[in-house]
N, C-alpha and C positions, 0 to 999 in steps of 0.2 A: 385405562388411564389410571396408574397410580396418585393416588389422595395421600393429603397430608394426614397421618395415622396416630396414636397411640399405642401402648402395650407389644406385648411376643406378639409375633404375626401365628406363632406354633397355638399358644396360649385361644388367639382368636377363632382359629381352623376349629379348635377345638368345643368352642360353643358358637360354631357355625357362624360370628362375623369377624370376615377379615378383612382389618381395617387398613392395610395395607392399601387394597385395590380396590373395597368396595362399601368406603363408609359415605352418606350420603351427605351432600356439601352440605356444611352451618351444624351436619348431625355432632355437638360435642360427646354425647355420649357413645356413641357408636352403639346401639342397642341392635341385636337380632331381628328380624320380622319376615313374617311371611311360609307360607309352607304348612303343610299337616304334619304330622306326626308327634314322636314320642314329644313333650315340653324341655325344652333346655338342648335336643338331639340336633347336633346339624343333618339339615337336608342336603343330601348330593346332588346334585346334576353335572353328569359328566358333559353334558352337552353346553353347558353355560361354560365360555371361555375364561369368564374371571376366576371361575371356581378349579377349571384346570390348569391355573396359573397358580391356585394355590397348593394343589396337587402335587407337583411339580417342584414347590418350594418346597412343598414337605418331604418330599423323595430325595431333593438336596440335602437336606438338612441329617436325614435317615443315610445316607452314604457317606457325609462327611462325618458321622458320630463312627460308621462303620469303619472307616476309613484310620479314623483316630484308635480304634480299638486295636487294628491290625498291624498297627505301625510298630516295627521292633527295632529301626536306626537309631543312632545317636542323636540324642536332641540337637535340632539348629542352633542353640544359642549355648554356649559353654556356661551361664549363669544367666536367673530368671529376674535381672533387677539393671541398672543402670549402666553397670561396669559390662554385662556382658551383652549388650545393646553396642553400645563403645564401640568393642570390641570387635562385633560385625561387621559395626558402620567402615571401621581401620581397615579390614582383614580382606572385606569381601569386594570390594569396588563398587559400594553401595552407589546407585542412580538415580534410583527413581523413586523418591520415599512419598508416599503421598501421605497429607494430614488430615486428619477427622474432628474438626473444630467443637465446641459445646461453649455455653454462656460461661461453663467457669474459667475459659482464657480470660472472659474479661472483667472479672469480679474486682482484682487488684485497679481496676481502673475508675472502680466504683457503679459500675453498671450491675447489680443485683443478679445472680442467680436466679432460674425458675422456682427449687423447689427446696430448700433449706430451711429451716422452719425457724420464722422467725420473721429470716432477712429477705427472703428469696420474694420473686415476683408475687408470685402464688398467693403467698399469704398479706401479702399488702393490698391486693384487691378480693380480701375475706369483708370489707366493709360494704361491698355492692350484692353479698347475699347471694350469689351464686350458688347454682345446685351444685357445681363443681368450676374450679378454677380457671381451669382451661375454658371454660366458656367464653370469656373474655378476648381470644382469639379465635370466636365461633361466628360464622356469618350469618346465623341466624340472629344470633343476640344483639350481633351489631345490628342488623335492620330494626330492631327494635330498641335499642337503646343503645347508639353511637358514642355515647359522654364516657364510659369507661376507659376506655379503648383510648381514648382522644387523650383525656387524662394519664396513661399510662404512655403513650405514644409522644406527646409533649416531651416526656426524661429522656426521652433513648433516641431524639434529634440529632444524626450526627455532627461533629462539632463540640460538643459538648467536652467530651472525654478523649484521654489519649491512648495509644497504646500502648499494653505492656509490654515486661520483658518477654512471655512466650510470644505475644505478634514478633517481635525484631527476630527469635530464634527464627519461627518461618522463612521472616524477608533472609535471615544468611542463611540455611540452607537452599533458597532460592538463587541466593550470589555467587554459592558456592558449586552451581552447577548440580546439585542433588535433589532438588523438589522437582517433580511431576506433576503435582496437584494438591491444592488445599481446598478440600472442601469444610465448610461452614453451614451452621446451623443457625448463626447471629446475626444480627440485623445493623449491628451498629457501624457494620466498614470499617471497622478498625483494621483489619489486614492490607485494606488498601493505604489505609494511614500509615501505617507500618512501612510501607514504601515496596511492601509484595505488586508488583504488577498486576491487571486485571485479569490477563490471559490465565493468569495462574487459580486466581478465586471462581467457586464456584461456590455461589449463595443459593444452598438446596432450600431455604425455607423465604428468600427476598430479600429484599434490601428499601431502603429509602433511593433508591435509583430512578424510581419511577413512581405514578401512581393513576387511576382507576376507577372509572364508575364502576358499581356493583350490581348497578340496573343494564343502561346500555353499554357497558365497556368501553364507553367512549374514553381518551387516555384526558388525563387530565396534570395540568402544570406543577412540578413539582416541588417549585418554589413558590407559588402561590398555598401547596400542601402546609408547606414547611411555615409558612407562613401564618394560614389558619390554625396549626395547632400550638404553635409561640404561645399563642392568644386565647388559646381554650377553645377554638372553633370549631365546628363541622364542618367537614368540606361537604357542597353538594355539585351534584352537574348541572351545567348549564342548559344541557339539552333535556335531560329527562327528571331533576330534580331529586332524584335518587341520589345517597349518600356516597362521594368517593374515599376512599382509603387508600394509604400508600400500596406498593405493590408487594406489601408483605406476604406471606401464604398462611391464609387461615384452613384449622383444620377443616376437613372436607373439598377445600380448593386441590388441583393438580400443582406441582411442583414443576419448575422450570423444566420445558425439553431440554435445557443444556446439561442440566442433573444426568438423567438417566445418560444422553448421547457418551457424556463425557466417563463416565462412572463405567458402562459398558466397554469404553476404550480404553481407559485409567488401568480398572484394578486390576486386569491380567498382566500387565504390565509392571504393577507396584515390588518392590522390591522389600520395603520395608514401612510398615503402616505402624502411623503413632498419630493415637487418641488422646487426646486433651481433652478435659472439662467437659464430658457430657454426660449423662445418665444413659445413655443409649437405648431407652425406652420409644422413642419418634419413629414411626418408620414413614416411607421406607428408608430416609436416612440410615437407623440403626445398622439395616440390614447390609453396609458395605462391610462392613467388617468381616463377614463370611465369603466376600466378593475375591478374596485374595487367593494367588493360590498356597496347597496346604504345606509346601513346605517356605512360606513366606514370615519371617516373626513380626509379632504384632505389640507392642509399646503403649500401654495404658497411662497414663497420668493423670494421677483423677485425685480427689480425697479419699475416698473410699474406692473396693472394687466392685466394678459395674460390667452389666456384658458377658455376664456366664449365660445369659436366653438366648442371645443371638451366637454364643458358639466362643467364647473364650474359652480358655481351660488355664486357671492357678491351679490345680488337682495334681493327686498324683500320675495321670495320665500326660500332664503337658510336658510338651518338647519345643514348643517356640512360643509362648507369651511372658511377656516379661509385665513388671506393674512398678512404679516409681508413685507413690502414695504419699501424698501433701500437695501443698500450690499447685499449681502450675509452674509459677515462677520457679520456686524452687525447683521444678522437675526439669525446667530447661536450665538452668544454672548448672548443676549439678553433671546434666550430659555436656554442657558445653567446656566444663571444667575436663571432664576426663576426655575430651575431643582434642584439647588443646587450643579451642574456641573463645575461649571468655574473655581476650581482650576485645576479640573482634565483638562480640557481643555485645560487652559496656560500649565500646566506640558507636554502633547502630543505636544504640538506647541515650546514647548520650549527643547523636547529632539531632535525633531526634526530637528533643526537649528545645536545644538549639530554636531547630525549625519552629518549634508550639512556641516561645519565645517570643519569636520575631514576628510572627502572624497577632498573636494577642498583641503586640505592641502596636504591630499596624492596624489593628482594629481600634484601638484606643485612641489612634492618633485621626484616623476617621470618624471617629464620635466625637472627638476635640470639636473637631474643624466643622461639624454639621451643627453642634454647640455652637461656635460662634458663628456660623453662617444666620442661623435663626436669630441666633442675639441682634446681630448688624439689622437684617431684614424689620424684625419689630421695633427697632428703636429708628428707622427713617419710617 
């Protein structure tokens, strides 16, 4: 059962835990244990299935380096940046692009980044003294002290915020008959706000969809969730008085079977994979990016470049990744412009607002009306 992970999975093999598949639930730091031998040496066991899944991984990883080494065609892409992504997209009957989501789609929308120093999550829950940050989505730490979580959990309510102009890019290559799959890393549904269909979203780490005892697993109401943490509350269970939590995925939790089902059937199929906003540090998230096959280009859009561990190549060896560096926004503007896209893309971004519009009004107009409902009732 693959677990919600951190770091290179290569990185992990290599001082024997791989957090991939076998870091132990609430374990935030994913530490080593167990075994004789040399200190710091991983122990093998061919017999243990997890470890020959790691094996495996790393035998992948050592053929597609090999793979990259032998390759003497003409690179895939005529040019390693926006214009020759374009290009592709024009030339080749592009179908099936699938997307790899991160928090930075939705920074522009005011939803903070994980790890930017400063702004990002990370650093605004440095005031709860964590050994390390990410504890904070550790299920250990929540059974011990639920109020972070809760407080962090409160901001990122969906509703709150709208989506950017990368969400609307999705929903039109969605429209436009060329999206496959978006898979996500974010919590906030903004793709489905965006007006992408659900069939299309695949929330590898959860969503506010649901939510969870931590004790019995009894499911528990998600608008009573949503409710308790308006208000700064713990949810607990009715049945067994154990803490619930939305159905987010905390590290050491498994990740949705629809992750892996869909991801399995996706990326042999992807035609052309474009990264948004993510560090690509998480696995096994990270690890779709090598999911593809090798003669498929692959479309970074990040601030910086990220994703050389899990097998990118900006190097002199590359023949298909391209990298468009700043926004988001900016990096779907920019393809949609040399697409010949960008009106259609203002018009989605601009019905959009429309819609937040008329929803904020109609809520205004329901607070009126419950206003004066209360007014009338107190004064007979």
């Amino acid at each position: 059962m693959h677990q919600r992970a951190e770091g290179d999975p290569m990185d992990e093999w290599r001082t024997g835990a791989s957090g991939s598949s076998r870091r132990e639930a609430g374990d935030a730091d994913g530490d080593a244990t167990g075994g004789e031998g040399v200190e710091g040496e991983a122990q093998i066991d061919p017999l243990d299935p997890l470890q020959r899944e790691d094996i495996l991984y790393l035998m992948k990883q050592l053929q597609a380096l090999s793979l990259r080494k032998r390759r003497t065609g003409a690179p895939v892409l005529s040019s390693f940046d926006a214009e020759g992504v374009a290009k592709y997209i024009k030339e080749n009957n592009v179908k099936n692009i699938v997307c790899m989501c991160g928090a930075g789609i939705s920074v522009s929308a005011g939803i903070p980044d994980f790890r930017t120093p400063g702004t990002g999550i990370y650093s605004k829950v440095e005031k709860y003294k964590l050994r390390r940050p990410e504890e904070i989505f550790s299920l250990s730490y929540f059974r011990e002290n639920p109020e972070p979580f809760v407080n962090l959990a409160k901001e990122m309510i969906p509703g709150k915020y709208r989506p950017t102009p990368a969400h609307y890019f999705i929903t039109l290559l969605q429209k436009k008959g060329l999206l496959l799959r978006c898979f996500t890393q974010n919590i906030d549904c903004l793709e489905r706000l965006a007006g992408l269909p659900t069939e299309y979203i695949v929330a590898a780490h959860g969503n506010f969809d649901g939510a969870h005892c931590i004790g019995c697993h009894k499911a528990y109401d998600i608008d009573q969730m949503k409710g308790d943490l308006e208000k700064g509350n713990v949810s607990k269970c009715s049945s067994c008085g154990a803490y619930a939590k939305p159905d987010i995925v905390f590290f050491g939790e498994a990740l949705p079977p629809r992750f892996f089902m869909l991801a399995g059937s996706d990326m042999p199929k992807c035609s052309l994979l474009i990264i948004l906003g993510t560090s690509l540090v998480v696995h096994p998230f990270a690890s779709l990016v090598d999911e593809v096959g090798s003669e498929v280009p692959r479309l970074l859009i990040n601030n910086e470049i990220v994703g050389e561990s899990v097998g990118l190549d900006f190097g002199a060896e590359n023949y298909r990744d391209a990298k468009i560096l700043g926004s988001c926004d900016d990096g779907v503007f920019q393809l949609a412009e040399l697409l010949g896209w960008k009106e259609e893309l203002d018009a989605l971004i601009e019905e959009g607002a429309k819609e937040a519009a008329a929803t904020s009004s109609a809520k205004e107009d329901m607070a009126t009306a419950a206003g004066s409902d209360n007014g009338a009732n107190s004064s007979s």
